[in-house]
N, CA, C and O atoms as CSV, one atom per row, in Angstrom:
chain,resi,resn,atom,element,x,y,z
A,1,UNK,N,N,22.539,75.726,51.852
A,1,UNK,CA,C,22.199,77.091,52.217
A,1,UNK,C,C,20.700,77.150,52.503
A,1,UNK,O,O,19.864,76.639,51.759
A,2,UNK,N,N,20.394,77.855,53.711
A,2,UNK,CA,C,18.951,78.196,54.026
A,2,UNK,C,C,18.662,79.312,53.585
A,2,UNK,O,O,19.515,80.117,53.959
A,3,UNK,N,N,17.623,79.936,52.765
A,3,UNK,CA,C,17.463,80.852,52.716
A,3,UNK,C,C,16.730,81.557,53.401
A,3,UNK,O,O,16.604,82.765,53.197
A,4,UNK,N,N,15.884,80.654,54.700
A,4,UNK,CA,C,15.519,81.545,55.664
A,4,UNK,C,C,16.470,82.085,56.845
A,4,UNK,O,O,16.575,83.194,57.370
A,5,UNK,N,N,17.167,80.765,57.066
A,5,UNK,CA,C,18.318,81.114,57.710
A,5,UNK,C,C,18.649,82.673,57.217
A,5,UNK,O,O,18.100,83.556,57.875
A,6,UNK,N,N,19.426,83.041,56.212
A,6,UNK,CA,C,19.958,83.829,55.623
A,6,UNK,C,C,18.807,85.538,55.882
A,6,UNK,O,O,19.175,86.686,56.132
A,7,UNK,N,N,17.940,85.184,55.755
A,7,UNK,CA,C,17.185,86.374,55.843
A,7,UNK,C,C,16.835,86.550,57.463
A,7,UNK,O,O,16.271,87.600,57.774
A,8,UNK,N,N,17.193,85.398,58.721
A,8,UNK,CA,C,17.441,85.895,59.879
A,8,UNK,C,C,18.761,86.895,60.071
A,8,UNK,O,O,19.024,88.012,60.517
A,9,UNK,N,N,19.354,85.866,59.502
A,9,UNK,CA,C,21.117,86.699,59.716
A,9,UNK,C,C,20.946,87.995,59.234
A,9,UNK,O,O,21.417,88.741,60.091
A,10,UNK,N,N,20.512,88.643,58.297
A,10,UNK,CA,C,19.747,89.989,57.912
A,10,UNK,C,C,19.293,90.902,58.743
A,10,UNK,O,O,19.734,92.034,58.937
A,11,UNK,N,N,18.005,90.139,59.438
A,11,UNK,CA,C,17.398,91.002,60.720
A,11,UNK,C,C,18.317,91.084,61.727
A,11,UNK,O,O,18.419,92.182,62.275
A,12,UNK,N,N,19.161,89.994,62.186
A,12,UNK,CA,C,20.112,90.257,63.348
A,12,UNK,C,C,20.757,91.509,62.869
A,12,UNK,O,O,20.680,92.565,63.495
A,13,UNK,N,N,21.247,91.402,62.006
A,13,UNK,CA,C,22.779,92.467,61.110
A,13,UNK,C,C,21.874,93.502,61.068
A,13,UNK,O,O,22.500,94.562,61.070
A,14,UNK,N,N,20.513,93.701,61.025
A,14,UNK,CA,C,20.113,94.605,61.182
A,14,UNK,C,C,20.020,95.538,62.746
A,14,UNK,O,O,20.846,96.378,63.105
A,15,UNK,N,N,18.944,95.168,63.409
A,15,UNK,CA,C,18.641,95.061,64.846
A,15,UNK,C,C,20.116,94.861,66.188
A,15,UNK,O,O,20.440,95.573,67.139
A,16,UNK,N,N,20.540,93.889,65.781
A,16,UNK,CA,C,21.927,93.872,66.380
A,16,UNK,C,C,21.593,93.569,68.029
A,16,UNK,O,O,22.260,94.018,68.960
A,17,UNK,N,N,20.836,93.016,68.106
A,17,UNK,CA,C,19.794,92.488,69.508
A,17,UNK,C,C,18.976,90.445,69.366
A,17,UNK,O,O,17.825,90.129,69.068
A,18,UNK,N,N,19.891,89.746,69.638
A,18,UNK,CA,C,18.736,88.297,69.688
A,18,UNK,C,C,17.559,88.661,69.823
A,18,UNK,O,O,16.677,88.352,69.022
A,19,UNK,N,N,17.373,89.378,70.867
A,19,UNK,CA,C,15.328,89.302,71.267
A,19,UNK,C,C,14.855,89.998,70.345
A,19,UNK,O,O,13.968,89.478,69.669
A,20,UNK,N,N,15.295,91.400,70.021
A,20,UNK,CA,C,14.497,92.427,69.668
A,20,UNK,C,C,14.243,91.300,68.139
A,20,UNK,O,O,13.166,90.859,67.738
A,21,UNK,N,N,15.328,91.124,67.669
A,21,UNK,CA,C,15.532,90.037,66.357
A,21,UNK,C,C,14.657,89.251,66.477
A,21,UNK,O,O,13.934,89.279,65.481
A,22,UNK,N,N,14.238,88.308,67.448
A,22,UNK,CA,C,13.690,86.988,67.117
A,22,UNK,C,C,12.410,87.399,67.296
A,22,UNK,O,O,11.482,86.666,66.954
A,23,UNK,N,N,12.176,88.730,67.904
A,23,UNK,CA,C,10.461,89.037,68.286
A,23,UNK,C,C,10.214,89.614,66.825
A,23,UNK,O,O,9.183,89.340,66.210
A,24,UNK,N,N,11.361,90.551,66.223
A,24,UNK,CA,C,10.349,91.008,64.971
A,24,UNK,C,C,10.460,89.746,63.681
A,24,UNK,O,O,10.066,90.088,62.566
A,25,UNK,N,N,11.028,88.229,63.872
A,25,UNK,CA,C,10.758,87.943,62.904
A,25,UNK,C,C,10.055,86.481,63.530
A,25,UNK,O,O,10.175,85.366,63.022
A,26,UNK,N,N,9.241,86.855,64.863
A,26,UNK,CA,C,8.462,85.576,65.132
A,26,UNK,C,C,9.090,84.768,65.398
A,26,UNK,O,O,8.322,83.832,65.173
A,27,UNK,N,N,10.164,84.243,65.808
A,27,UNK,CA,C,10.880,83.336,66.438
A,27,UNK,C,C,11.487,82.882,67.567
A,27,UNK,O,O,12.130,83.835,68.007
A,28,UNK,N,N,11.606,82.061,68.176
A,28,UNK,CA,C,12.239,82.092,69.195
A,28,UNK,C,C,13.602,82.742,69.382
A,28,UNK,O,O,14.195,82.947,68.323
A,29,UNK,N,N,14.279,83.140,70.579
A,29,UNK,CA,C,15.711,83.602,70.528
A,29,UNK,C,C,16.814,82.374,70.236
A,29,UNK,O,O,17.884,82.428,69.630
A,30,UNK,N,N,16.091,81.144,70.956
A,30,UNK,CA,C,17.121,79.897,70.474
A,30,UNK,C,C,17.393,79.490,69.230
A,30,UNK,O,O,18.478,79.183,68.737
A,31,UNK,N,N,16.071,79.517,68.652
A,31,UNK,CA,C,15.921,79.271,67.103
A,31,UNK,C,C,16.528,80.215,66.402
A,31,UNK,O,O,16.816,79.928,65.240
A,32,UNK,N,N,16.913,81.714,66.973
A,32,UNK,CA,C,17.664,82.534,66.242
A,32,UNK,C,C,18.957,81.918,65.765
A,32,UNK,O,O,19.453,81.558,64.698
A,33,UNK,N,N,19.378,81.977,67.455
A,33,UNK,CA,C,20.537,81.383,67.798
A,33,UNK,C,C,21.151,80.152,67.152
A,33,UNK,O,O,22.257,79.896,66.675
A,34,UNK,N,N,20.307,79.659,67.274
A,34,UNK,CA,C,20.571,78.031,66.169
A,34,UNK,C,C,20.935,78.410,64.604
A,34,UNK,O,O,21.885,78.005,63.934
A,35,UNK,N,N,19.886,79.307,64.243
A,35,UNK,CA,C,19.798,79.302,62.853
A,35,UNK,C,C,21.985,80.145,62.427
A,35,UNK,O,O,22.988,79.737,61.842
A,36,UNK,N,N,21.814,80.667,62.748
A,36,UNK,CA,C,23.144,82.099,62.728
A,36,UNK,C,C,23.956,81.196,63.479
A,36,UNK,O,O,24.836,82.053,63.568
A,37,UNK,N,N,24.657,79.815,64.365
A,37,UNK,CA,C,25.734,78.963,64.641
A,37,UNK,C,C,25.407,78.069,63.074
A,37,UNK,O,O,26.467,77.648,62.611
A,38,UNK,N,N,24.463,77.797,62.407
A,38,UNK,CA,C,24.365,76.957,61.313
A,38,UNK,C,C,24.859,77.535,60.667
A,38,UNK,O,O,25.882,77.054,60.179
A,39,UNK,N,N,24.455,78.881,60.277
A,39,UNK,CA,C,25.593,79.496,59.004
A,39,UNK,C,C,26.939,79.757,59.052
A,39,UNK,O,O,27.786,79.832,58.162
A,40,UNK,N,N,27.018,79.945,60.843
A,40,UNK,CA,C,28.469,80.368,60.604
A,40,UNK,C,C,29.028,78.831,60.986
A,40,UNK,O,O,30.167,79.009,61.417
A,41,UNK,N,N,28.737,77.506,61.011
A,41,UNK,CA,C,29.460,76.400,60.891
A,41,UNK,C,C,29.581,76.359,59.413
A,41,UNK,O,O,30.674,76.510,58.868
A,42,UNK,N,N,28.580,76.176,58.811
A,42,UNK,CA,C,28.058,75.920,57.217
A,42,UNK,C,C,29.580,76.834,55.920
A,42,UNK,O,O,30.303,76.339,55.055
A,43,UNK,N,N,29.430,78.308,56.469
A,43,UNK,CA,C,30.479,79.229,56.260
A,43,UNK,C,C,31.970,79.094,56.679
A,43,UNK,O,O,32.813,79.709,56.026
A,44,UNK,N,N,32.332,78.333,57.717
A,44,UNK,CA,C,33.284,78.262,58.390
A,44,UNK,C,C,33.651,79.984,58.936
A,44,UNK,O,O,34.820,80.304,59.153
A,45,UNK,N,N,32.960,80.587,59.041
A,45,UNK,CA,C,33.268,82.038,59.540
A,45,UNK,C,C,32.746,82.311,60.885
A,45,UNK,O,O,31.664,81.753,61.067
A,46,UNK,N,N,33.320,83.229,62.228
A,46,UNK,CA,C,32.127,84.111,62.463
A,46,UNK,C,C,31.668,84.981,61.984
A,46,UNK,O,O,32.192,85.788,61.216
A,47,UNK,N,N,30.348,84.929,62.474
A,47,UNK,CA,C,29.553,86.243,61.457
A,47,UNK,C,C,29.390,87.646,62.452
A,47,UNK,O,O,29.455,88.764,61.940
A,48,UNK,N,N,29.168,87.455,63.956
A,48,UNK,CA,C,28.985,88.199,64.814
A,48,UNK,C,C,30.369,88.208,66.152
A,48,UNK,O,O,30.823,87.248,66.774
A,49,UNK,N,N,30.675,89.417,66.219
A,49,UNK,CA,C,31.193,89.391,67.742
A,49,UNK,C,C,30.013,89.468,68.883
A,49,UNK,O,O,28.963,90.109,68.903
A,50,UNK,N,N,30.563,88.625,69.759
A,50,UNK,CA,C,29.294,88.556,70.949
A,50,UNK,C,C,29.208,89.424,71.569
A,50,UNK,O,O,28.079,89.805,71.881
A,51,UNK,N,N,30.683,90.318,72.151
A,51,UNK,CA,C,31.120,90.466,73.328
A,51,UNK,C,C,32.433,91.695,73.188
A,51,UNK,O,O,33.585,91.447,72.832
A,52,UNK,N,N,31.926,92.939,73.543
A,52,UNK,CA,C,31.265,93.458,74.591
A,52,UNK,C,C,29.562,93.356,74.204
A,52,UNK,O,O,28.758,93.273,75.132
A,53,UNK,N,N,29.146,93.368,72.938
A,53,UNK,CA,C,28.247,94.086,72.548
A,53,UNK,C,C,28.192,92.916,71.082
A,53,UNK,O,O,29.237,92.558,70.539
A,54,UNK,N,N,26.834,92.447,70.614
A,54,UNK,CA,C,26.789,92.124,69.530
A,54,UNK,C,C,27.006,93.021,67.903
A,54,UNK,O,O,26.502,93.951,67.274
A,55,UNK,N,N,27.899,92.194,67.814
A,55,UNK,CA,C,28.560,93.338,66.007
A,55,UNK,C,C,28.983,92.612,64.909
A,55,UNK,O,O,29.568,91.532,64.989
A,56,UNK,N,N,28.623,93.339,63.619
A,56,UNK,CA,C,29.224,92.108,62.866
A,56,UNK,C,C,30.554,91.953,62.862
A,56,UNK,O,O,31.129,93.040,62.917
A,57,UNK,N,N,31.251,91.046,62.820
A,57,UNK,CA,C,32.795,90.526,61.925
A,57,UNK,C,C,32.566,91.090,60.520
A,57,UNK,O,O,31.621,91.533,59.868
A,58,UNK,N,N,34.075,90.832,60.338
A,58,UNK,CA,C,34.325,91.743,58.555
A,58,UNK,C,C,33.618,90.420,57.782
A,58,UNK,O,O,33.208,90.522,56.626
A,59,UNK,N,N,33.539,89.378,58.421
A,59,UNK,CA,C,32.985,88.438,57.185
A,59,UNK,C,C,31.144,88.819,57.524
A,59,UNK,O,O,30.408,89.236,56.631
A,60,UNK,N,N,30.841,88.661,58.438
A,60,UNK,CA,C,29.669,89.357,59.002
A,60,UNK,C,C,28.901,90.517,57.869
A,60,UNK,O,O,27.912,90.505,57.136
A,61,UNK,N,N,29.944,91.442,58.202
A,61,UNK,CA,C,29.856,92.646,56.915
A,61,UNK,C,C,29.796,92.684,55.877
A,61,UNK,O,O,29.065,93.464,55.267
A,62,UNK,N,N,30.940,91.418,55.095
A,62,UNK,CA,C,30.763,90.771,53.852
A,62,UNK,C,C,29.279,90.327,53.733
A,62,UNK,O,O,28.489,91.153,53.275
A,63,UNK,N,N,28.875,89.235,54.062
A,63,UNK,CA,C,27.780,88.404,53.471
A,63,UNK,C,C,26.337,89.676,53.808
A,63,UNK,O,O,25.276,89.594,53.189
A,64,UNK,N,N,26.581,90.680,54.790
A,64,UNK,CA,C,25.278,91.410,55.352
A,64,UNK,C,C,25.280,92.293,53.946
A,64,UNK,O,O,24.146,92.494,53.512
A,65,UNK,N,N,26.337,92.839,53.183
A,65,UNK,CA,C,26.312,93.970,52.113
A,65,UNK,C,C,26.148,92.849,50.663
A,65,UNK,O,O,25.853,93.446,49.627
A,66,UNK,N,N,26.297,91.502,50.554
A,66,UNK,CA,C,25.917,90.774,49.541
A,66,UNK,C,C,24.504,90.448,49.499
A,66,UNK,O,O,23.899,90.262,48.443
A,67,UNK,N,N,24.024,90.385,50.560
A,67,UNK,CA,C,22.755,89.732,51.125
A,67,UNK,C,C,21.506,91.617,50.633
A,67,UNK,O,O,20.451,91.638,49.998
A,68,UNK,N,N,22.156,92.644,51.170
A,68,UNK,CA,C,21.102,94.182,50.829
A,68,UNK,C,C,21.384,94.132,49.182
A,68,UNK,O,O,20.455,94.436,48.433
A,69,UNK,N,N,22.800,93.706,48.577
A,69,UNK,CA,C,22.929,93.727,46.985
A,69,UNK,C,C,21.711,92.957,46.629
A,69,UNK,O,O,20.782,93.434,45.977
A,70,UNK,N,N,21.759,91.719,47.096
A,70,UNK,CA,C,20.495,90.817,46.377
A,70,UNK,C,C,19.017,91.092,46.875
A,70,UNK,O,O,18.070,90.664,46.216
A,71,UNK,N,N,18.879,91.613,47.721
A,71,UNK,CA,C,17.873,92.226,47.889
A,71,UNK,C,C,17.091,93.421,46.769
A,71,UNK,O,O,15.948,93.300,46.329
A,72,UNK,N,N,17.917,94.409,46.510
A,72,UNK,CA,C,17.931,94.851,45.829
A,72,UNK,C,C,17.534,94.390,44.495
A,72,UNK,O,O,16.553,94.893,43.947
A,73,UNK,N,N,18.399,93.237,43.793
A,73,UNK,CA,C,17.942,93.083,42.482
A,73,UNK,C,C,16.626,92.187,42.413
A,73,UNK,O,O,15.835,91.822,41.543
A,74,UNK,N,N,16.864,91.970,44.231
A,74,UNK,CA,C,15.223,90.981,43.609
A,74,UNK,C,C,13.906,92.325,43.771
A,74,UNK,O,O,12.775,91.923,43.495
A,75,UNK,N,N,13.993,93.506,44.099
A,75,UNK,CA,C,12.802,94.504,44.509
A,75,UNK,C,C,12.804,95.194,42.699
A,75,UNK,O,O,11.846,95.773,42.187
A,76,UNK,N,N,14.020,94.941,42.087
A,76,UNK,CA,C,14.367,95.637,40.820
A,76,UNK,C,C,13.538,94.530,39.711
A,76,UNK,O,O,12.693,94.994,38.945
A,77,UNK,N,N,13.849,93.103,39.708
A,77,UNK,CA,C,13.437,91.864,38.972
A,77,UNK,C,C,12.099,91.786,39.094
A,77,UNK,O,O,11.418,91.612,38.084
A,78,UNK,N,N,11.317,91.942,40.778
A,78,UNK,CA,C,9.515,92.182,40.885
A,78,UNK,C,C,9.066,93.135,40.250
A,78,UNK,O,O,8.132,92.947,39.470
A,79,UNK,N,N,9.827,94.865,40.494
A,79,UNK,CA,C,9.093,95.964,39.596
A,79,UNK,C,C,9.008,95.814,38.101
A,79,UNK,O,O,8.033,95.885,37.352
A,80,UNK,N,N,10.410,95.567,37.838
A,80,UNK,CA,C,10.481,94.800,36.038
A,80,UNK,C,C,9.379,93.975,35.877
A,80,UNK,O,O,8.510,94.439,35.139
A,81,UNK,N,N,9.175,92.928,36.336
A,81,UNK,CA,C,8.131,91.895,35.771
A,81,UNK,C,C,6.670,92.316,36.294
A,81,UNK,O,O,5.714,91.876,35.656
A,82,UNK,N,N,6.399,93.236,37.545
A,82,UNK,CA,C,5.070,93.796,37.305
A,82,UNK,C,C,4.883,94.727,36.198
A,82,UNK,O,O,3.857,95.189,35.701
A,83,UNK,N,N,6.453,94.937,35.858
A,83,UNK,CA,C,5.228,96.400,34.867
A,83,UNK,C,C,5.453,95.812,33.275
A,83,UNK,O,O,5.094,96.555,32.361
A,84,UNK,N,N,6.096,94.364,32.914
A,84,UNK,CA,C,6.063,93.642,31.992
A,84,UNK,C,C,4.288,93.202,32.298
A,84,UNK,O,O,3.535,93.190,31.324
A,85,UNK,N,N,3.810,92.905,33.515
A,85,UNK,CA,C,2.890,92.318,33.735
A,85,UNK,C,C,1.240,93.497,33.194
A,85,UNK,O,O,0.367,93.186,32.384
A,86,UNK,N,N,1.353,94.809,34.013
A,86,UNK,CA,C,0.770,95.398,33.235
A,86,UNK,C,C,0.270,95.764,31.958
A,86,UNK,O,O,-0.778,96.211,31.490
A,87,UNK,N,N,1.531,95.370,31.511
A,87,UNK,CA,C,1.480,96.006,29.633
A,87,UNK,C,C,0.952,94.707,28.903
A,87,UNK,O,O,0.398,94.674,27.803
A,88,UNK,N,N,1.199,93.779,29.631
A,88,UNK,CA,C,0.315,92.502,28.599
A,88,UNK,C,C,-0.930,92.023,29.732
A,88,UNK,O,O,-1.022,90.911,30.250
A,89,UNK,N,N,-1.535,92.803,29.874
A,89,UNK,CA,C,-2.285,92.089,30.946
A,89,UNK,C,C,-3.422,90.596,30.617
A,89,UNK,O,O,-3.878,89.673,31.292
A,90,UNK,N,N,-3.503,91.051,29.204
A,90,UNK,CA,C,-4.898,89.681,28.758
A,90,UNK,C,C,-3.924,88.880,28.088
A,90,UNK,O,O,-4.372,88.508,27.003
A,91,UNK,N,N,-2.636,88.424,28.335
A,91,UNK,CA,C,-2.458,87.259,27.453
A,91,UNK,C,C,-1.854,86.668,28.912
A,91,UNK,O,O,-0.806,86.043,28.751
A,92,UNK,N,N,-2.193,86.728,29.919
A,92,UNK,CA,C,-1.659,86.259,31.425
A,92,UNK,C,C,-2.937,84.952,31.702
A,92,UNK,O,O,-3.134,84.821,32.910
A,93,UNK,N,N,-3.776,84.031,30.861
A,93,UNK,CA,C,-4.518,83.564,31.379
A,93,UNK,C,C,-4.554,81.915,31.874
A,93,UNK,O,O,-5.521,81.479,32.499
């Protein structure tokens, strides 16, 4: 598993556009492209319909609503441990 991979497949599932996708996360559109056929070989799934229009698949949908869950507990796990971090601030040395 890539986990950058994984946080492209994110912006696509977000944006729902290769270019607009690969411009806001600095990448090429091929390298998008590459990265999102790796997961969905890696997965054995598709993740996107191409055609009429790029969209996710229900597995698509799956991993895009597991992927905002973990997001989540990691924005929940940083605020927890900054404000653990505050309250002891002089024994951090």
């Amino acid at each position: 598993m890539n986990i950058e991979y994984l946080k492209y497949f994110s912006e696509l599932a977000k944006i729902q556009h290769y270019g607009k996708a690969a411009k806001a996360l600095n990448i090429s559109q091929p390298g998008l492209s590459h990265a999102i056929k790796s997961l969905e070989e890696e997965y054995g799934v598709l993740l996107f319909n191409r055609k009429p229009h790029l969209s996710l698949t229900e597995a698509g949908e799956v991993m895009f609503q597991y992927l905002r869950s973990t997001k989540i507990l990691e924005s929940n796990m940083e605020r927890t441990l900054q404000e653990m971090s505050a309250g002891r601030k002089g024994s951090f040395t």
